[in-house]
C-alpha positions in Angstrom: 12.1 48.1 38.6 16.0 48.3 37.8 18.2 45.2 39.7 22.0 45.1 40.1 22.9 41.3 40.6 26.1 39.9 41.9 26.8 36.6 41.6 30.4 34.6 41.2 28.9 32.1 39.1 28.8 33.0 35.7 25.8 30.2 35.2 23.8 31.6 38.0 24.4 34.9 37.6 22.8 34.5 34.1 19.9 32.1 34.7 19.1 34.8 37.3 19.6 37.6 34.6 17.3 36.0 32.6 14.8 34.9 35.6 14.3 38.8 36.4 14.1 39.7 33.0 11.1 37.4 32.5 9.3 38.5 35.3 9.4 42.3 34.2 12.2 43.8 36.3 15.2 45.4 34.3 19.0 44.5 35.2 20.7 47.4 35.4 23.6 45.7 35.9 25.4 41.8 36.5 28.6 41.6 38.0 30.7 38.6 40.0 32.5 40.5 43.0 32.1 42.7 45.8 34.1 45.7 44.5 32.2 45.3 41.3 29.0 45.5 43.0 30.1 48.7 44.8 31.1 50.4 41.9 27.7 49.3 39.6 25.5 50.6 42.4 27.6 54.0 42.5 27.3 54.3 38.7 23.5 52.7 38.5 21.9 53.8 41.4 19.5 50.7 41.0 16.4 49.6 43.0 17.0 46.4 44.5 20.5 44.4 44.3 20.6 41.0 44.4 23.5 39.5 45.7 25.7 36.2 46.7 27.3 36.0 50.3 30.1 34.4 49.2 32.0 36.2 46.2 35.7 36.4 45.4 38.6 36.9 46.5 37.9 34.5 49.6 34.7 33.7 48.7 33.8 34.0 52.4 31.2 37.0 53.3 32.7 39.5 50.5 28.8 39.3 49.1 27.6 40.7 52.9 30.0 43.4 53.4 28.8 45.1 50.7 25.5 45.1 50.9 26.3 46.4 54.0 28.4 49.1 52.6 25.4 49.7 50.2 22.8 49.9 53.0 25.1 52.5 54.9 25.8 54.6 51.6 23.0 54.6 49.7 19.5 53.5 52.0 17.5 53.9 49.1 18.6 50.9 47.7 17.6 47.6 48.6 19.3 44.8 49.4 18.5 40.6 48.5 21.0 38.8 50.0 21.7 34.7 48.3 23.1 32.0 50.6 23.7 28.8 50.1 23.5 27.6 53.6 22.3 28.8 56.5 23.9 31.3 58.2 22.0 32.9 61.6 25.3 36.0 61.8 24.7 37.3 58.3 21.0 37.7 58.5 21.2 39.4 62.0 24.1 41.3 60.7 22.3 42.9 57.8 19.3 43.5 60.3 21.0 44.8 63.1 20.4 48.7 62.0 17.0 48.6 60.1 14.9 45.9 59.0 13.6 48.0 55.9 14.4 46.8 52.3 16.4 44.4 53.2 16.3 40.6 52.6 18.1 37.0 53.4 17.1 33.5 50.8 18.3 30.3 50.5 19.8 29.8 47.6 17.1 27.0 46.4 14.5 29.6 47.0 15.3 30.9 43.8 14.0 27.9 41.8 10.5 28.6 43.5 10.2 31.7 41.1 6.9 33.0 42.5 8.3 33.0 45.9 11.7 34.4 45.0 10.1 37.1 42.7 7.3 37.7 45.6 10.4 37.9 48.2 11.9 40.6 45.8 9.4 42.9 45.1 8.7 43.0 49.2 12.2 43.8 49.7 12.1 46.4 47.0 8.8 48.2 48.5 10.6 48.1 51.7 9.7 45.3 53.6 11.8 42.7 54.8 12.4 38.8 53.5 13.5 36.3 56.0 13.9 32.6 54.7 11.7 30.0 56.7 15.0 27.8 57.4 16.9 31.0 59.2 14.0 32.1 61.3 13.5 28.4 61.8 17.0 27.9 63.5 16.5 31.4 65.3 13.4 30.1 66.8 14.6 26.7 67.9 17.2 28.6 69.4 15.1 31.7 70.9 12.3 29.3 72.8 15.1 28.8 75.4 15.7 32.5 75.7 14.2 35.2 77.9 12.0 36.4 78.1 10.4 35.1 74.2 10.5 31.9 76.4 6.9 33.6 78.2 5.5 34.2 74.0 3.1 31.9 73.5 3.0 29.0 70.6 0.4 30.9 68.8 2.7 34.1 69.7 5.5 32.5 68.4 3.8 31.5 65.2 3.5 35.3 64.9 6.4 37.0 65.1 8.4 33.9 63.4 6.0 35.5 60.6 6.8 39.2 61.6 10.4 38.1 60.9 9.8 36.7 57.5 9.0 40.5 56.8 4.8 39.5 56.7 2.1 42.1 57.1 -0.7 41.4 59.3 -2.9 40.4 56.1 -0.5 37.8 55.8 0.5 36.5 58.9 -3.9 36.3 59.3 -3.6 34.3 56.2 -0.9 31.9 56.9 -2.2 31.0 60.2 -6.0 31.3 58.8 -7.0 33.4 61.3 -8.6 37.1 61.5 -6.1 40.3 61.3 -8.0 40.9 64.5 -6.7 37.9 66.4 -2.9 38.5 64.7 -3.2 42.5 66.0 -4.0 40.9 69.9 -1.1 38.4 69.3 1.2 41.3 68.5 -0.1 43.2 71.0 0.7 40.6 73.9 4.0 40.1 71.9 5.2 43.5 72.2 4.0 43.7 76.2 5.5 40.8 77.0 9.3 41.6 75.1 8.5 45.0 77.5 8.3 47.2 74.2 5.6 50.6 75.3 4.3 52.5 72.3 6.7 55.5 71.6 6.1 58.5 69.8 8.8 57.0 66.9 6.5 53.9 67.1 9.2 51.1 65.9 8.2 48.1 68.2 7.5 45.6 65.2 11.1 46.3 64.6 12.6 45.5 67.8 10.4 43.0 68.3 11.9 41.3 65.2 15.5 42.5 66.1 14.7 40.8 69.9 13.7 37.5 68.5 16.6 37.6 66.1 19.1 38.2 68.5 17.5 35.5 71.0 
């Protein structure tokens, strides 16, 4: 699997050169601002970037405009955002038009390697990575929003899961329960947040966009 990372920090972006190297992906490509990263996934055509937030010249969001460039231009391409704090408007941002192959970590989740590397490959196979912190801020703010405020705690517990990018298999195994019981939970979830089955069935989705957006 071919990686594009962009990182300002010449010591990070190496260490995380050599992380991904180690654990069998191959970087295509390492570069330290936004235009840069444009430009290497234009020539590259890559898998999966990985990239910082904050890059040059402002170092403010140069990281998240273009990974959202990159998800407009070229879908095929997923994106691993890097933060170092917590930032609620980036991740809904970069979820705000499709939840697939897309991803948003702490920082310090890259020195849990298993985690970051399991995060990666999710986002790469098209499933979504949420860090615990941001959809722990979203949901201390959603519980007092309408109508998740009628979800249940075990309900909750579910889609906080759904949001982390979790299949069913996993959601049933971080809350030790049977994929049966999490397919009920979801089920109430999506009657209560008033989302029918459609034809284009994309309620897990806009279930996750609806929690998101609180």
């Amino acid at each position: 699997m071919r990686v594009t990372v962009a990182e300002d920090s010449v010591l990070l972006r190496e260490g995380l050169c050599r992380l991904l190297t180690e654990a069998g992906f191959t970087v295509a490509d390492a570069v330290g601002d936004g235009e840069a990263l444009l430009r290497a996934v234009g020539d590259q055509q890559p898998d999966v970037v990985v990239a910082d937030v904050r890059m040059p010249p402002t170092h403010s969001d140069e990281g998240l405009r273009a990974a959202l460039v990159i998800r407009s231009r070229w879908p095929s391409v997923a994106v691993l955002v890097l933060s170092q704090y917590v930032e609620e408007r980036y991740a809904t941002e970069l979820l705000a038009g499709d939840t697939r192959g897309v991803g948003y970590l702490l920082k310090d989740r890259v020195a849990d390697v298993e985690t970051f590397v399991e995060a990666l490959h999710r986002v790469a196979g098209g499933g979504t990575a949420l860090d615990p912190e941001v959809v722990s801020q979203i949901f201390a703010r959603s519980r007092r929003a309408a109508p998740l405020a009628g979800l249940t705690p075990r309900e909750r517990d579910v889609i906080a899961l759904m949001a982390e990018g979790r299949s069913n298999a996993g959601i049933a195994e971080a809350l030790v329960v049977s994929e049966g019981a999490v397919e009920k939970h979801i089920s109430g979830i999506f009657g209560k947040l008033a989302l029918p089955s459609a034809p284009t069935d994309h309620r897990r989705v806009l279930a996750v966009l609806r929690y998101l957006g609180g």
